[in-house]
C-alpha positions as CSV (number, residue, x, y, z in Angstrom):
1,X,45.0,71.5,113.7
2,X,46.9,74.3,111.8
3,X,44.6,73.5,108.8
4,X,41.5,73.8,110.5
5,X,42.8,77.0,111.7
6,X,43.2,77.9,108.5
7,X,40.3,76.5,106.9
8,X,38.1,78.6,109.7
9,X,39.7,81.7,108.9
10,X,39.5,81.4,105.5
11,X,36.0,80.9,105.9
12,X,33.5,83.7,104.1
13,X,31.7,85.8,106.5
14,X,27.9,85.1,106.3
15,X,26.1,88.2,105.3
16,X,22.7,89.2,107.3
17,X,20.3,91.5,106.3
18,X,19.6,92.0,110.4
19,X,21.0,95.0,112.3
20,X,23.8,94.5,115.3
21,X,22.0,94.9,118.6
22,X,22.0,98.3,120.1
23,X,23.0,98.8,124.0
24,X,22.3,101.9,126.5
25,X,26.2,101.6,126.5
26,X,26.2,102.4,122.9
27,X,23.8,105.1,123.1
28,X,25.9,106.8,126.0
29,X,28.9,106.8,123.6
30,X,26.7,108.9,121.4
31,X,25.1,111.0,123.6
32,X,28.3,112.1,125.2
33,X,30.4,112.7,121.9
34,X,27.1,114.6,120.9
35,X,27.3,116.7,124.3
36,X,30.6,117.6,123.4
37,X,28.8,119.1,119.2
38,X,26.7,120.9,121.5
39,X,28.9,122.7,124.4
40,X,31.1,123.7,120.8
41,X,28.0,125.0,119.5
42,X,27.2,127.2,122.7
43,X,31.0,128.5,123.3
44,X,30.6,129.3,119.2
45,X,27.4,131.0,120.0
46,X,28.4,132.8,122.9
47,X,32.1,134.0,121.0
48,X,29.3,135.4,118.2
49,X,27.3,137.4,120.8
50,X,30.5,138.6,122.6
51,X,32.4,139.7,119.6
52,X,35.0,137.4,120.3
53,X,34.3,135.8,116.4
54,X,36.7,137.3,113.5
55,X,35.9,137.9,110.2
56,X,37.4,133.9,109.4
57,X,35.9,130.7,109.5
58,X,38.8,129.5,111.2
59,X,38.1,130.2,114.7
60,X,39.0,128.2,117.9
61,X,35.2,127.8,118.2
62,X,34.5,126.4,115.3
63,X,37.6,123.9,116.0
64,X,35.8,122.4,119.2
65,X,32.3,122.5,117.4
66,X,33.8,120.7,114.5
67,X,36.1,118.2,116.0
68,X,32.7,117.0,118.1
69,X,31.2,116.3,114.9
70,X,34.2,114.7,113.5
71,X,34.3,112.3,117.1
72,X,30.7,111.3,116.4
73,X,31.4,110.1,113.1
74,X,34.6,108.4,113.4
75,X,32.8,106.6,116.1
76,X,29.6,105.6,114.2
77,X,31.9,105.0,111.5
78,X,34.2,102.3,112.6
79,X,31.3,100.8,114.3
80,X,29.8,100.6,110.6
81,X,32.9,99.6,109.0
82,X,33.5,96.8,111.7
83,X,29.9,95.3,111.6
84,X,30.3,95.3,107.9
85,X,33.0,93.6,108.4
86,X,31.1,90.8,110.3
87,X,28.7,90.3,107.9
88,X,26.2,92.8,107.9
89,X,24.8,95.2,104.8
90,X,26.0,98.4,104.6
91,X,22.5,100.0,105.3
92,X,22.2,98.0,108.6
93,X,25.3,98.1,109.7
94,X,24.9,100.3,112.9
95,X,21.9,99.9,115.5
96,X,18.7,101.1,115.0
97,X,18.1,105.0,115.3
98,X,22.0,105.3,114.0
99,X,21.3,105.9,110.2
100,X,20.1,109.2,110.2
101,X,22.9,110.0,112.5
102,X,25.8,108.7,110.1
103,X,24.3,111.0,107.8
104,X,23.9,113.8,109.6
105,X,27.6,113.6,110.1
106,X,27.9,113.9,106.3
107,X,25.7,116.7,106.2
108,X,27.6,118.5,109.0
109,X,30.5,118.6,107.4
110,X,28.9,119.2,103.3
111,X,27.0,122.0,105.0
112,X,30.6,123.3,106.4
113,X,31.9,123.5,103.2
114,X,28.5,125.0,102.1
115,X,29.1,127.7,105.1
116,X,32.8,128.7,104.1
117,X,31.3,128.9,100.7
118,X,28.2,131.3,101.6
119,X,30.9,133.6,103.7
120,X,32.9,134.2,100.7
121,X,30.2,135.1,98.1
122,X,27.9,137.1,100.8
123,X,30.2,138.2,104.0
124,X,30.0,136.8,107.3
125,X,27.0,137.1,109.2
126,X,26.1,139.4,112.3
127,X,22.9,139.2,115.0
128,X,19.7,137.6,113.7
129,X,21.7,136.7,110.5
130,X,24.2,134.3,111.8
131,X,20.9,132.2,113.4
132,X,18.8,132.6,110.1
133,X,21.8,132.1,107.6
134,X,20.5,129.3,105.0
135,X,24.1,127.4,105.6
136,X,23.6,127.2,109.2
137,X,20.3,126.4,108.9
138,X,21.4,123.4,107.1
139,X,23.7,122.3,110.2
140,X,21.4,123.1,112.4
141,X,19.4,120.2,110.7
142,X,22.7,117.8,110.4
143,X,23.0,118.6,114.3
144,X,19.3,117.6,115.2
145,X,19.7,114.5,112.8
146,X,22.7,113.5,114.9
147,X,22.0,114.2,118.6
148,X,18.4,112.3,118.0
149,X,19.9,109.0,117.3
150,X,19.6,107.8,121.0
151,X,16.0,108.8,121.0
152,X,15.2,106.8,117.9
153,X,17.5,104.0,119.2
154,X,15.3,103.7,123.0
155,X,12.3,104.2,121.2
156,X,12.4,100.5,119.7
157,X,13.3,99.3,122.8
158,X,10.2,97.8,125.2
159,X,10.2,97.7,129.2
160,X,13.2,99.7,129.7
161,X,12.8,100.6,133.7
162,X,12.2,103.9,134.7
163,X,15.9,104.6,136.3
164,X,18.8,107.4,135.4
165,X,21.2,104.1,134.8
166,X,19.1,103.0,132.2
167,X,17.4,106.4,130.9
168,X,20.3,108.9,131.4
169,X,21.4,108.8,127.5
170,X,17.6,109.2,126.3
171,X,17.2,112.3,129.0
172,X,20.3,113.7,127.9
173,X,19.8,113.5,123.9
174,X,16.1,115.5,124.9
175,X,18.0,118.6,126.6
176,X,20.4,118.5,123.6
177,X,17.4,118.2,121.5
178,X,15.7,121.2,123.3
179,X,19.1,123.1,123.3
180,X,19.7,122.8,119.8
181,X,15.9,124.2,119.0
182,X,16.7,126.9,121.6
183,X,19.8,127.5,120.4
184,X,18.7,128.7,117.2
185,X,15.5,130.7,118.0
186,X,17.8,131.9,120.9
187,X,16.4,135.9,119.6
188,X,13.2,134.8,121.4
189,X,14.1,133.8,124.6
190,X,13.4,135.2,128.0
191,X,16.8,133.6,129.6
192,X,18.8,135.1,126.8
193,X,16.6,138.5,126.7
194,X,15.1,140.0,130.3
195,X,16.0,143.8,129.7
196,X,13.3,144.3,127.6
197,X,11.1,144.4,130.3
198,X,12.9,145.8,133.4
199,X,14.5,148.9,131.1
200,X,12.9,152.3,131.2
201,X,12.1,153.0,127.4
202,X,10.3,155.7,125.5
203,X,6.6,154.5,125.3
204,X,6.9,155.3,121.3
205,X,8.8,151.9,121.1
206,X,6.9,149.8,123.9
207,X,4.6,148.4,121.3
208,X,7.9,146.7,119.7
209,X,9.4,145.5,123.1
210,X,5.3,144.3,124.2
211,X,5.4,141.9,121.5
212,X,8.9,141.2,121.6
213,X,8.2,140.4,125.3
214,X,5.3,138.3,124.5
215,X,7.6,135.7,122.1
216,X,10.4,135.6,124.7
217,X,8.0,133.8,126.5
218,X,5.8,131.9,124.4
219,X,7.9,130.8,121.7
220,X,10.7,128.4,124.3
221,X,7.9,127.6,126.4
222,X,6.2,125.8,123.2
223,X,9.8,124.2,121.7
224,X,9.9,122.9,125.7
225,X,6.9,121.4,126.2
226,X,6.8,120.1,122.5
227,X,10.2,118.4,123.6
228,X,8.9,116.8,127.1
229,X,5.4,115.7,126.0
230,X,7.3,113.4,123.5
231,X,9.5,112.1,125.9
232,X,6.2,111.2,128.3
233,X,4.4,110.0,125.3
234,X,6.9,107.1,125.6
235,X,8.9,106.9,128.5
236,X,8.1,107.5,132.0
237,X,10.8,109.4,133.0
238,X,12.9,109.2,136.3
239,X,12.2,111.6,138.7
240,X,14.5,114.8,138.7
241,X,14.8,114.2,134.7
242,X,12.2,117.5,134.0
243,X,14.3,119.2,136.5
244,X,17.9,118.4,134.5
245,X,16.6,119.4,131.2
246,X,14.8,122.5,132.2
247,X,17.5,123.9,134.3
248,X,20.5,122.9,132.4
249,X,19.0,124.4,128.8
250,X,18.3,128.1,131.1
251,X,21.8,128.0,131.8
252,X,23.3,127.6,128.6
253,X,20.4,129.9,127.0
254,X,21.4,132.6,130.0
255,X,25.3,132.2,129.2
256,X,24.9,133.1,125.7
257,X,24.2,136.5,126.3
258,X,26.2,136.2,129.8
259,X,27.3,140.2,129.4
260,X,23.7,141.4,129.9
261,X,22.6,138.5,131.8
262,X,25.0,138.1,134.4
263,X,23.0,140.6,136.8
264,X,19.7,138.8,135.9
265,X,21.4,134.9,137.0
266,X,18.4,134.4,139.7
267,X,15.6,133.9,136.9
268,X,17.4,130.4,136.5
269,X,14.9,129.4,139.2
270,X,12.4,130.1,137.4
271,X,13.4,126.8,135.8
272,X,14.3,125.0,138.3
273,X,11.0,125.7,139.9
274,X,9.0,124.7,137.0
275,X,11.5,121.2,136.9
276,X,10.7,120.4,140.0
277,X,6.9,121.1,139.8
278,X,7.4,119.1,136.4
279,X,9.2,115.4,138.0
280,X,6.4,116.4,140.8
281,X,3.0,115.7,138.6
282,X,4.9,113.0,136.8
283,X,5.5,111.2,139.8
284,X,2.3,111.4,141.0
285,X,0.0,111.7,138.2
286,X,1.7,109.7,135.9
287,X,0.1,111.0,132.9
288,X,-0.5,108.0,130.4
289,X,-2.7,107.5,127.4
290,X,-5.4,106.0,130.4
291,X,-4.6,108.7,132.4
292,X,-5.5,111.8,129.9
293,X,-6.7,114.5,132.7
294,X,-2.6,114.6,133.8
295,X,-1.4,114.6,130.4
296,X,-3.7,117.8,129.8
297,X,-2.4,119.6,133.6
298,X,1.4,118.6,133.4
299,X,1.8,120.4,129.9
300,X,-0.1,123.4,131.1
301,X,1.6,123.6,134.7
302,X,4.8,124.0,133.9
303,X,5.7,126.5,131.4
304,X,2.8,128.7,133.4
305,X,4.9,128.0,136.8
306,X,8.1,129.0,134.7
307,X,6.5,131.8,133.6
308,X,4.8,133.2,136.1
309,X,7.8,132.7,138.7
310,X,10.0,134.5,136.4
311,X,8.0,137.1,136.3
312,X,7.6,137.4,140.1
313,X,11.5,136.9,140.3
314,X,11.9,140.0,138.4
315,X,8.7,142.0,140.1
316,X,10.7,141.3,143.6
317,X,14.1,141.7,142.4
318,X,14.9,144.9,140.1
319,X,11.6,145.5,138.7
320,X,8.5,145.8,135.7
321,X,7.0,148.1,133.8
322,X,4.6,145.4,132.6
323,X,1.3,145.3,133.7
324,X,-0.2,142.6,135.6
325,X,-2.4,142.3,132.5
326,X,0.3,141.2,130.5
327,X,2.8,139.4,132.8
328,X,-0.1,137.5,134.6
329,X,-1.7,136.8,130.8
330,X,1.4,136.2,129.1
331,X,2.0,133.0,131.4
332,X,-2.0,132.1,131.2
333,X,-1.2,132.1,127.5
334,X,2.3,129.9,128.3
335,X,0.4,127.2,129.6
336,X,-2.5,127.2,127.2
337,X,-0.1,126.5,124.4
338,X,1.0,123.6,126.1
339,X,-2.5,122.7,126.8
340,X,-3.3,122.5,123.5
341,X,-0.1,120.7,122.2
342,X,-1.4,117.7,124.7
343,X,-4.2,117.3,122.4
344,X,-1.7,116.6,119.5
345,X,0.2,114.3,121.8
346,X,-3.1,112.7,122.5
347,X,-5.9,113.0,121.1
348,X,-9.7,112.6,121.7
349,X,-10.9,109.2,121.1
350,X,-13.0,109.5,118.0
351,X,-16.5,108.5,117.6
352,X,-17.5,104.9,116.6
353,X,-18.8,104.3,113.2
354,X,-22.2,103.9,114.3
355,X,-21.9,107.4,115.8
356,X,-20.6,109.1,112.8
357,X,-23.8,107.9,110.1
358,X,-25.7,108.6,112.7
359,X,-27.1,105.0,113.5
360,X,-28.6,105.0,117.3
């Protein structure tokens, strides 16, 4: 017996060229270490706008952004080692979707390196710098690459039912997904920026603040639907998900600039009225590839709703000096731009051959 114990374990692993089955479980693990990238992000972001940030890389901030990263990829990383381990090649050795997230990891931290680097040759960043900064803009890329990798992972998978149990990870990676986007472009966004239209300024600079006003609308509103037409592309979502995402990125966009915001909180439902509107057509339209009329209204509904009942929350509340014209347009516009992203989602059958030489 003691040497056919030995002869088994002495026995060479066989190597396959087939990836280790991935699991929701798995994905959760991900998803939640990549939740915990993104609130360090947010706290960094928010120490930035608050002047809480020193002239040093070494901040407390950057501590909980960068352990987060450094969770996700001892994680993925033993999992890699260990399934090498059993047999598998090193460039399948995690479950699908995990790749490009094992190397985001690596880029996180090169592009840390690259960031301490950039702050001693050019000076630390302030204001639209720190969000345009070529360094950050290369771990802003790492972090996409990384939070994504349950979205990539459920997108092989067929049949999965439409429940929280079994969708929560892929609903969570899309708010981090939209958070991260928002995060970013955070100098256009109305949860971060409502002043600009309730403040009594000199009509010399109202031209400026117009515009400005316009983008705080329609550039989140387009990153958000982008976001939630790809999820409904593939999965039918369970109902309150739209809700979650909306509401939970408005929060963490409003508590970035919490100092000017705090007065402003009640525009949040602005977003949680859009959700709910939101997980309303998808439950009853269910907008499908057969069902193209609801996958042209849901994408135009909501970010008009969100739009338009921020607007009104204001109106009711403090206070415009925009026009009807322009608040009642601006959120027209909102919801065109989704509109018209549905058509890249899906697109108009094309014409059969005989159509297009003109045989009858």
């Amino acid at each position: 017996m003691a040497t056919l114990n030995r002869s088994l374990a002495s026995k060479p692993v066989t190597a396959t060229r087939e990836r280790p089955a991935g699991s929701i479980r798995f994905d959760l693990y991900v998803v939640l270490l990549s939740l915990w990238c993104t609130v360090g992000l947010f706290v960094d972001g928010y120490a930035h706008n608050h002047g809480g940030v020193d002239n040093t890389f070494f901040t407390p901030y950057h501590a909980l952004l960068y352990s987060g990263i450094l969770a996700v990829g001892l994680f993925l990383g033993i999992t890699q080692y260990r399934n090498i381990a059993k047999g598998h090649t090193f460039s399948r050795a995690l479950p699908y979707g995990y790749n490009l997230s094992l190397v985001g990891v690596g880029l996180f931290f090169a592009g840390g390196g690259f960031d301490f680097l950039w702050h001693s040759l050019f000076g630390f960043e302030a204001n639209l710098s720190t969000l345009l900064s070529p360094a950050h803009l290369l771990l802003a890329t790492a972090g996409l690459l990384i939070v994504t990798g349950p979205l990539r992972a459920a997108w092989q998978r067929s049949n999965l039912p439409s429940t929280w149990a079994n969708l929560f990870p892929v609903v969570l990676s899309l708010l981090l997904l939209l958070s991260a986007l928002t995060f970013f472009t955070q100098f256009s966004n109305a949860f971060s920026h409502a002043w600009g239209y309730i403040e009594n300024v000199p009509s010399r600079e109202r031209g400026y603040l117009d515009v400005l006003g316009v983008a705080n609308i329609l550039f989140p509103t387009t990153l958000m639907i982008g976001v939630l037409l790809f999820a409904v592309r593939r999965w039918v979502l369970p109902f309150g998900a739209v809700t979650f995402i909306l509401l939970v990125n408005a929060i963490g966009m409003l508590a970035l600039e919490w100092r000017e915001m705090q007065q402003l909180w009640y525009v949040l439902f602005a977003a949680l009225a859009a959700g709910i509107v939101g997980d309303l057509l998808l439950h009853l339209l269910k907008p499908t590839p057969a069902n193209p009329l609801a996958l042209r209204i849901f994408p135009f509904a909501v970010p008009f709703v969100l739009s338009l009942v921020y607007f009104l929350l204001l109106i009711m509340r403090v206070g415009i000096w925009w026009e009807i014209h322009k608040w009642l347009g601006v959120s027209f516009f909102a919801g065109a731009s989704g509109l018209f992203l549905s058509y890249l989602t899906l697109s108009p059958a094309l014409p059969e051959k005989a159509a297009e030489t003109g045989t009858p």
